[in-house]
N, C-alpha and C positions, 0 to 999 in steps of 0.2 A: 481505313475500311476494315471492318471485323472480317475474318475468314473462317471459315469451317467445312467440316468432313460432312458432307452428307447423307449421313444413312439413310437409305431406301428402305430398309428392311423387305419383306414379301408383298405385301396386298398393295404398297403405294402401287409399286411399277407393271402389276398384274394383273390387277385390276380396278385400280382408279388411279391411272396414268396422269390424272388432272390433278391432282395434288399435288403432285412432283414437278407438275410444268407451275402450277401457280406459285411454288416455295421459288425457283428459278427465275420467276417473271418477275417477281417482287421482289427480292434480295437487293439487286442490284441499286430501285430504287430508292430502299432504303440506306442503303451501304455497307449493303452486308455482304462479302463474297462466300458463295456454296460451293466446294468440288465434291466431284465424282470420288465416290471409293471403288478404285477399280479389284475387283477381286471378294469383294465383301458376300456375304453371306447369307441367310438367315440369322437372325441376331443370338441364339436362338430362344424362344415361348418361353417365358418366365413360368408360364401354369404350366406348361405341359414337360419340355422336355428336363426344367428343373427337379420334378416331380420324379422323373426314373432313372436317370443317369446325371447325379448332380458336377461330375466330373466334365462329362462331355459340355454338361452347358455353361463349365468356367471355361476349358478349352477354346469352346466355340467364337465365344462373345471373346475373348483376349486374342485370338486370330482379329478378329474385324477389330479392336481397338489399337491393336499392330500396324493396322493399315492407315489409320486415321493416324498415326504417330510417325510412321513414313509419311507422311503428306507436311508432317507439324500442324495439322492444326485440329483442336478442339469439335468432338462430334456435334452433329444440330438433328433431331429425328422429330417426327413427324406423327409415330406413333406412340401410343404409351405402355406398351409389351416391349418392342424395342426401348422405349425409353427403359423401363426398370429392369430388363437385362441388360442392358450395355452399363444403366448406372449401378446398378447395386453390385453386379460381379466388377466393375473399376474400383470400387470405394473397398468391397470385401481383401481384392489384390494389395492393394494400397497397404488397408491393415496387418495382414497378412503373410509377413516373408514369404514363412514356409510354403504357404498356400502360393503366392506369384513362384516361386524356387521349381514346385510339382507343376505348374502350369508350362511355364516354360519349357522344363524338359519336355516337357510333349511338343510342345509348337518345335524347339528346336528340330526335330526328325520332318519337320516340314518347310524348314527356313525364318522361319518366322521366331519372333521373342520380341518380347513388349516390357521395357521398363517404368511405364504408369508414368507418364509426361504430360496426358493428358485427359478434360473432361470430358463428359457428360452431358448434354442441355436438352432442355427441351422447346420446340419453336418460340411456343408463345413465351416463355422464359428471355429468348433471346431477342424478343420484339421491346420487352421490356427493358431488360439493363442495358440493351445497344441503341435502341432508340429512344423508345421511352412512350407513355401513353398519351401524352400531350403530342406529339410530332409527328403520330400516325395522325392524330384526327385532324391535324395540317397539313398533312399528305392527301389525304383521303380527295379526291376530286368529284365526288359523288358519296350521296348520307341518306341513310336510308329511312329519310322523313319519320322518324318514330313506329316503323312498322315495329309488330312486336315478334322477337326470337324466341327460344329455349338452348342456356347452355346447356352442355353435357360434356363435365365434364373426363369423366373414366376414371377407371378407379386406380390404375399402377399411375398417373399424376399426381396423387396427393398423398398416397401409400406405400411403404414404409416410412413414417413421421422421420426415423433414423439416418434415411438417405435420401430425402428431400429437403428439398430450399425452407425453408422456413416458411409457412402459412398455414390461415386454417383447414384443419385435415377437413371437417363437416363441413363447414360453410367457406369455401377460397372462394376469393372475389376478383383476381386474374383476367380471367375470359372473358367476365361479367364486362370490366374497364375495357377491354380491350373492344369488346360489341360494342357497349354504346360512344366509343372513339368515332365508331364509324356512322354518328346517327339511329341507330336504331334503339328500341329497348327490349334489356334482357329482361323477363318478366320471372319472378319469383311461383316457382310447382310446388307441391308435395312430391317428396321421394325424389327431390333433383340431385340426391349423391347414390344414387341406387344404379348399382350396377348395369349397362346395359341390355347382357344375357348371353356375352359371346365367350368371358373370357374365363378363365381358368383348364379348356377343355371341353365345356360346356356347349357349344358352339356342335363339336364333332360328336359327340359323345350322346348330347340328352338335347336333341335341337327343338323338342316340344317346351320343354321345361326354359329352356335359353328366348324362346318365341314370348314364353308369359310374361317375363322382365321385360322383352319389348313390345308390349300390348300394353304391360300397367304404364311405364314411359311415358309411349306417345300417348295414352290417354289421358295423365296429369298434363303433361305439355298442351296439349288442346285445349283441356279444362277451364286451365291458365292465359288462353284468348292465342298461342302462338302459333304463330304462320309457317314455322319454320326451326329446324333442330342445328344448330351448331357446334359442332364437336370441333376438338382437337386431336384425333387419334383415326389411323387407317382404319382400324380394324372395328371398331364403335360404329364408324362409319358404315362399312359393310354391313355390318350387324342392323341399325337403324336402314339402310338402302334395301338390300338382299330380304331384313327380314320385313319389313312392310310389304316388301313386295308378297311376300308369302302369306303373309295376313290378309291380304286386301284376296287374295286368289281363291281363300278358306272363308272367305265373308267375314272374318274372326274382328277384324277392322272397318267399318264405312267411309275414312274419311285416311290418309295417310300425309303425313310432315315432310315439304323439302326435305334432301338431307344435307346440308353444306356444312366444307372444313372450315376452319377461320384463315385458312391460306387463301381459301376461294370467296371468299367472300371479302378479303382484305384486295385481293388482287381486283375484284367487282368495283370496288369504291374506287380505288388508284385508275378505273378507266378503261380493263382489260376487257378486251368480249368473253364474252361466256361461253362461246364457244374455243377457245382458247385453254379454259378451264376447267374446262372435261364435265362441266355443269350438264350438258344436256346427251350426257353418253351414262348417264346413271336409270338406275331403274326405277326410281321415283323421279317423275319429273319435278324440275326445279322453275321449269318456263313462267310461269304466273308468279310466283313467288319474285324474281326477277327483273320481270317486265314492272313491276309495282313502284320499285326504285332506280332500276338501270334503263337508261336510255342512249342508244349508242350509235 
């Protein structure tokens, strides 16, 4: 059975507690074991706290990858902020003596030191080289009769080309195999690598300007006939939940998308209730979307 460190980062456990029970409900199924990082942190915001203190945000993220190294096993995150700090300040360490030499001494004054033992992954990364895309869709105990999706995929999963797995930056096709594993299809938008709207800062900072990426978004995604937004990332998530909701409230939107992670929509097929999976504790309802393929 594969093991790993499982970063929570911020938004899973705070506010979509349902992604973090759907990564736990399904691991096992698959044979993957998930622990707790007890002590973990903020990972921390690749856009933001990179941006002003680039010291603190090697610091930070090499504490949490300390923890994962006390554990021995390899990080699994959920989101892709968390994904490209925890992996890019590992890989920079890595390269780096002198840079791991300065890091350290600071953890030292807190107990902590990280000798770079281990990696980086990301879920759907590790659905695929541990399982494989054939063996979810024979997992899968419910298929979602060809309703039609929209990936999204976010933009720190396929950027920096440097410290990513190898795929295509503009068009990865990942998520895409991994949806239709489960019966559904992912339908082809305009602007389906276009940023959300949430991240670099953007989110806290210019929330009119972050709102317009997800107006243009769900409007190709509709265009394009889908029921329904699939992400891989907390914070997209938020962004697509949080901000439709704000749209639909400004009249800006008539019509708002599901918003489901591929944890929760993987754990739907395998059988799990929905209520389980924190599916009907978001601000978009997801009920109809649902009920269309899961019957329980």
């Amino acid at each position: 059975m594969s093991r790993y460190a499982f970063f929570l980062g911020c938004i899973a456990p705070n506010r979509y507690p349902g992604i973090e029970a759907s990564v736990k409900v399904v691991a096992p199924k698959l044979g993957i074991e998930v622990v707790d990082m007890p002590g973990a942190s903020c990972c921390p915001p690749p856009g933001v706290i990179r941006s002003f203190d680039k010291t603190t945000w090697y610091v930070i993220a090499a504490r949490n990858l300390a923890i994962a190294e006390s554990l021995k096993a390899d990080v699994v995150v959920v989101c892709n902020g968390c994904y490209a700090t925890l992996r890019d300040v590992n890989i920079e360490l890595k390269e780096d003596p002198k840079l791991m030499q300065r890091v350290n001494e600071v953890l030292s004054r807190h107990g902590r030191r990280y000798e770079g033992s281990v990696e980086v992954h990301h879920f759907i990364d590790v659905l695929d080289k541990d399982v494989g895309v054939d063996r979810i869709a024979d997992l899968a105990k419910i298929k979602g009769g060809g309703v039609k999706v929209a990936a999204h995929y976010g933009c720190h999963y396929v950027k920096p080309s440097k410290h990513r797995p190898p795929m295509s930056r503009e068009y990865p096709e990942l998520l895409d195999k991994l949806i239709e594993a489960l019966g559904f299809e992912s339908v082809y938008y305009v602007d389906k690598s276009m940023c959300c709207g949430a991240g670099g800062g953007v989110r806290s900072a210019f929330l009119e300007t972050s709102l317009d990426f997800t107006k243009t978004k769900v409007e190709r995604m509709l265009e394009a006939g889908a029921e329904a937004v699939v992400n891989i990332c907390s914070f997209c998530h938020l962004q697509f939940d949080a901000g439709q909701k704000m749209l639909l409230d400004r009249g800006a939107i008539s019509r708002a998308l599901p918003v489901v992670h591929y944890a929760q929509l993987l754990g739907l097929c395998m059988g799990v209730k929905p209520e389980k999976l924190g599916l009907y504790d978001q601000a978009i309802s997801t009920r109809e979307f649902v009920e269309k393929f899961f019957r329980g």
